[in-house]
Every structure is written in structure tokens, then in C-alpha cells.
C-alpha positions as CSV (number, residue, x, y, z in Angstrom):
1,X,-6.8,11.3,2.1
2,X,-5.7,12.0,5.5
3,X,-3.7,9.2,6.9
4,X,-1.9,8.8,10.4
5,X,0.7,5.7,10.5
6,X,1.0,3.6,13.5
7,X,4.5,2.3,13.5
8,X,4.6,-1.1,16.1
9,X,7.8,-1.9,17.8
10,X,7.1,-3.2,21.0
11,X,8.4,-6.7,20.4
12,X,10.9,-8.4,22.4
13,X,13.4,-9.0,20.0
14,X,13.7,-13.0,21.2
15,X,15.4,-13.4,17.7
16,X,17.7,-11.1,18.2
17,X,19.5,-12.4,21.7
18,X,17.6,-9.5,23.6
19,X,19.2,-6.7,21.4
20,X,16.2,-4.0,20.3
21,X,16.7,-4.2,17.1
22,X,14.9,-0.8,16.1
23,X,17.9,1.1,18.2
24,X,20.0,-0.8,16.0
25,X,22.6,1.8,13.8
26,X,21.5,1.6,10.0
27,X,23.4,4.0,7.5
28,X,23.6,7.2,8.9
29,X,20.7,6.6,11.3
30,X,18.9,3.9,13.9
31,X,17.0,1.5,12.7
32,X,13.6,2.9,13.3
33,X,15.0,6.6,12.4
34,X,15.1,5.2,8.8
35,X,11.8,3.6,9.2
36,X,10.0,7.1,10.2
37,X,12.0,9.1,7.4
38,X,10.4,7.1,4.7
39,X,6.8,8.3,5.6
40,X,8.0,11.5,6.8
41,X,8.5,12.1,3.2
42,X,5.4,11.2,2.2
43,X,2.7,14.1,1.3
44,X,-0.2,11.5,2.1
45,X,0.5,10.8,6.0
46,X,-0.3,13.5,7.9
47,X,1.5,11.7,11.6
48,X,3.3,9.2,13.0
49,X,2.2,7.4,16.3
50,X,4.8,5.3,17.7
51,X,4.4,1.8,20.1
52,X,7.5,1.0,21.6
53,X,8.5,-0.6,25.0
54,X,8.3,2.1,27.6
55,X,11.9,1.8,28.3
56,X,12.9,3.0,24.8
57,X,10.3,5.2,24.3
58,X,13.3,8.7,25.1
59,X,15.8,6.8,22.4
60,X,12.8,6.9,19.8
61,X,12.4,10.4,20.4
62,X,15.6,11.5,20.4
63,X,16.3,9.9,17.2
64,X,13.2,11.4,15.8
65,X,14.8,14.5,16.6
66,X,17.8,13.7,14.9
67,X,16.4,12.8,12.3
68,X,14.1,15.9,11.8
69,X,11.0,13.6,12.1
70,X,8.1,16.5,12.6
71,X,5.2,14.1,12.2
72,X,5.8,12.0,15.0
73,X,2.9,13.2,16.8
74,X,2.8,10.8,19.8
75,X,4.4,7.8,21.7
76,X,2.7,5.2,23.7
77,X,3.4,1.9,25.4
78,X,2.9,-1.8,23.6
79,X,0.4,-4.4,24.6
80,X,1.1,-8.0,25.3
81,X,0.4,-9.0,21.9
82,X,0.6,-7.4,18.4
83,X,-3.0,-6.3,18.5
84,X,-2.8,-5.5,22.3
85,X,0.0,-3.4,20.7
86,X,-1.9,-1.4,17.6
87,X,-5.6,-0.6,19.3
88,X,-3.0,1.4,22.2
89,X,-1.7,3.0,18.7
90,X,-5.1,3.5,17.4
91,X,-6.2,5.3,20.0
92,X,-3.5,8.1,19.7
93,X,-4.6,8.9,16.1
94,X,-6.2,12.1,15.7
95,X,-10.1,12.2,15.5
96,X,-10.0,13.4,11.6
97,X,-7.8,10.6,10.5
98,X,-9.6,9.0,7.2
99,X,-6.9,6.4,6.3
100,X,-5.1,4.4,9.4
101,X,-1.5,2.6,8.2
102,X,0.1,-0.2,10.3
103,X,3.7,-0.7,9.5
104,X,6.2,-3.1,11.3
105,X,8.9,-0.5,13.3
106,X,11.3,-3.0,12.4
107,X,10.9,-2.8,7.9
108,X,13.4,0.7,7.9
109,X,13.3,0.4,4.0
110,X,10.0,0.4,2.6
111,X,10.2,2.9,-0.1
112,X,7.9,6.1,0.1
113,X,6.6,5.8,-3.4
114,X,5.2,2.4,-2.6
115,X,3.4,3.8,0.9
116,X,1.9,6.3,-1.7
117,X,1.1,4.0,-3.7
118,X,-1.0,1.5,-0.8
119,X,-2.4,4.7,0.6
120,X,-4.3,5.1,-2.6
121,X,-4.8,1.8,-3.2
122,X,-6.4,1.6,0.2
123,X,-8.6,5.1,-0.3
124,X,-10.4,2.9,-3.3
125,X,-10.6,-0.3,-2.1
126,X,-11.2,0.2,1.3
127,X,-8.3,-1.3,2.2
128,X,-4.8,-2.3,1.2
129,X,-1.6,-4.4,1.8
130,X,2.3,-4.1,0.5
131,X,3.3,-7.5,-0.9
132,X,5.9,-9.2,-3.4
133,X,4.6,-12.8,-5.1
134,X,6.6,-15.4,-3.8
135,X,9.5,-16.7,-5.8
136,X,10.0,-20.5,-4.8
137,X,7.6,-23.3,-4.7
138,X,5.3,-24.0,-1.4
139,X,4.0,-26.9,-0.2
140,X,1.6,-27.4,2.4
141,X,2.8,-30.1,5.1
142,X,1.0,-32.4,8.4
143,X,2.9,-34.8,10.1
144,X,6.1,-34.4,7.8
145,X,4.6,-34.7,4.9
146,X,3.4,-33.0,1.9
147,X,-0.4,-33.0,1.5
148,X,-1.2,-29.9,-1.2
149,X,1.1,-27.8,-3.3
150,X,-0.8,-24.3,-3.8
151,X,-0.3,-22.7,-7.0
152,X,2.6,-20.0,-6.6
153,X,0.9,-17.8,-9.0
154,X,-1.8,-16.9,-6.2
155,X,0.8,-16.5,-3.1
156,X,1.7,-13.4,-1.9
157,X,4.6,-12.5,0.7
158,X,2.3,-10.0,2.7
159,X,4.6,-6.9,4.3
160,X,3.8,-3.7,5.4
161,X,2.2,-0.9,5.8
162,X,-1.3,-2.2,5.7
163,X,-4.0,0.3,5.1
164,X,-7.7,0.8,6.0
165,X,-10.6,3.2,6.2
166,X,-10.9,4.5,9.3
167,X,-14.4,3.0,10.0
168,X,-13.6,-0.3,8.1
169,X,-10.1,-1.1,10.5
170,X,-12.7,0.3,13.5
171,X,-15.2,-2.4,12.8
172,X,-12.6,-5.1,12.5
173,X,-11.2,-4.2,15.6
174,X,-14.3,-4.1,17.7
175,X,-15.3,-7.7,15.6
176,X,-11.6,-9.3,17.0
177,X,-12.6,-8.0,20.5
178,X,-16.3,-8.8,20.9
179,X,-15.2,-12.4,19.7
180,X,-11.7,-12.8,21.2
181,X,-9.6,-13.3,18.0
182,X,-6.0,-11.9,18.5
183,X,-4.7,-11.5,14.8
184,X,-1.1,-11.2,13.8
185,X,-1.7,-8.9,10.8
186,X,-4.1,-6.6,10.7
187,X,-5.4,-7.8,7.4
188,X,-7.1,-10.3,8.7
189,X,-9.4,-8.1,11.3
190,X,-11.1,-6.6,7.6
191,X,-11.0,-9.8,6.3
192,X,-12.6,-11.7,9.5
193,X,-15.5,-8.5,8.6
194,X,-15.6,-9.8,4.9
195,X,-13.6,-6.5,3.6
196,X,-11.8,-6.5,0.8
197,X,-8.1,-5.7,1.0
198,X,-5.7,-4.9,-2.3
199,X,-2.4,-6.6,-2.8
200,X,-0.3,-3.6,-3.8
201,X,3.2,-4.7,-5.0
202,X,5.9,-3.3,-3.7
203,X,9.6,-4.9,-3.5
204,X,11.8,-7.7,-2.0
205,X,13.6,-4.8,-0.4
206,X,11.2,-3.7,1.8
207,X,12.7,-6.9,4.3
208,X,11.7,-7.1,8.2
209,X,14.7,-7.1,10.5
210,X,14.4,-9.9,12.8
211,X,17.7,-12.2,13.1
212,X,21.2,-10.5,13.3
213,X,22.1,-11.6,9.5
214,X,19.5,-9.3,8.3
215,X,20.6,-5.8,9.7
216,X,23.5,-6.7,7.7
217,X,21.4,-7.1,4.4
218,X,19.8,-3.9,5.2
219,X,23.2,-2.4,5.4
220,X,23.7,-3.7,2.1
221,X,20.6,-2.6,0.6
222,X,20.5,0.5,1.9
223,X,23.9,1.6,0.4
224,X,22.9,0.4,-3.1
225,X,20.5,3.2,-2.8
């Protein structure tokens, strides 16, 4: 099915003492030049839209260049949240679209098998998620203490890209914004809906780069590759 990728990077990179992190060098390549090759490579997505700061909007391009990214098909500004951020994406998608991904600019090495992969998870279920189970133990904590310990075999760490239908994401979106819920994963605007979404596992690779140590894991996990 026809899928266009919004890729979000309009943060402020507070984490990172101020430094865009998606500009960052990674390999061979910036950060979010790695990010776009690995769905350039995949047969399934059919464009790229791209929601960056204004300001760095010419560096994304001319690293899309660089890169020999052909599906970026447009650029546009962020919001002042996350979902501010992906409905400006949204609306850059082309018309015939039947699969919308949201991926997190700053996860450069998701694997293009495993976008495959949630793509068609997402084209039966309706819609889909990347995730790894969790490996340690988690409790649940008010007021400094423990109150419930949820059993690990149901937790998921939830990554990106998510996937929807089209009209499913459409009707979430219009749900959040008729009701004024701001969600921080898009997930939850199908679930809000009562939609079901797929946990498709991916890998512990697929890491998002947020404080300085973890460009340096990239590093490292990118040249084990």
C-alpha cells in the first residue's frame, strides 16, 4: 500500500545543551540523512515529508541531497507541540496516500526490513507500532513508593515508525482536536478512537538520540553494521 512517512524533528533539543541533534555527523552522514536513507530504501513508502525548525529546514535539504534522498517530497515548519508538529506534516502528504508513518527524525537506525515489516502490519490491522519488550522489571510508584509491579511479560518499549490508515489516523486526529487532547505518540489518537494498533517487534537498536552519550552509541551501532 501506498505510504508517505512523516519524519518529526522540530524539537528543541533541551537535552542536548541546544545542539540540533538531527545535524549531528553519524557515519558517513548527518544524523537525519541516515534516518531518511533507511525508508528511502524501502519499496513500500512512496515520500518523505519532513518537520523541522524553519531555521534548519536548507541543512535538511542539502543533506537530502547528499544523500541521494529522491522521496523527500516536502519540508514544512513544526508546531509547538509534537502533535502541533505532525497534523503540519499531515497535511503535506499527497491526497492518494493509503498508509501515513510517523517516525521520530532523531531514531537514524531503524532498519528498513522492520519499516516493511509495520507497514504491513499496519495495512491488516489498521494500524501499527515498532516495539522491543522490556528487559528489566517495572514498578509503578506515588509518593516514593512502590504501589503495583506490572507484569513484564505485557510491557512493550513503544518506538517508531507508527503506522495507520489514512482515514483511521484522520479520525483520531480530528477526535484529539474536537476534544483538546495533545498526545505524545500518535498511538494513542487511534487508541483514544478505540482502534486497534499491532506491536510489531523490531530491535533494541533502533535507539532515539536524545542526550550526548547516545550519538556515541549510534556511532557504535552503526559501524557493527
Amino acid at each position: 500500500m501506498k505510504t508517505s512517512v512523516v519524519i518529526v524533528c522540530a524539537g528543541n533539543s533541551t537535552r542536548m545543551g541546544g545542539v540540533n541533534k538531527i545535524l549531528l555527523p553519524l557515519g558517513e552522514r548527518k544524523v537525519i540523512g541516515v534516518t531518511m536513507t533507511a525508508f528511502q530504501a524501502c519499496e513500500s513508502v512512496s515520500e518523505i515529508v519532513i518537520v523541522a525548525r524553519e531555521a534548519d529546514i536548507p541543512a535538511i535539504q542539502n543533506e537530502a541531497q547528499l544523500a541521494g534522498i529522491t522521496k523527500l517530497s516536502a519540508c514544512t515548519t513544526g508546531g509547538a507541540t509534537r502533535q502541533e508538529s505532525v497534523i503540519n506534516g499531515i497535511k503535506k502528504i499527497s491526497k492518494d496516500s493509503e498508509l501515513v508513518a510517523i517516525h521520530d527524525g532523531a531514531r537514524p537506525l531503524v532498519r528498513s526490513e522492520h519499516i516493511e515489516k509495520v507497514i504491513k502490519d499496519a495495512s491488516v490491522f489498521g494500524g501499527a507500532t515498532l516495539g522491543v519488550p522490556v528487559k528489566d522489571t517495572i514498578k509503578s510508584v506515588d509518593g516514593g513508593l512502590i504501589v503495583d509491579t506490572p507484569p513484564r511479560s505485557t510491557l512493550y518499549i513503544t518506538q517508531t515508525p507508527q503506522v495507520f490508515r489514512r482515514g483511521l489516523y484522520f479520525e483520531g486526529i480530528d477526535f484529539a482536536l474536537e476534544h483538546g487532547l495533545d498526545f505524545t505518540d500518535d498511538c494513542q489518537l487511534v487508541e483514544a478512537i478505540g482502534g486497534k494498533v499491532a506491536m510489531t517487534v523490531g530491535d533494541y537498536t533502533n535507539i532515539k538520540i536524545t542526550t550526548p552519550e547516545d550519538i556515541r552509541i549510534a556511532e557504535v551501532l552503526l559501524k557493527q553494521r
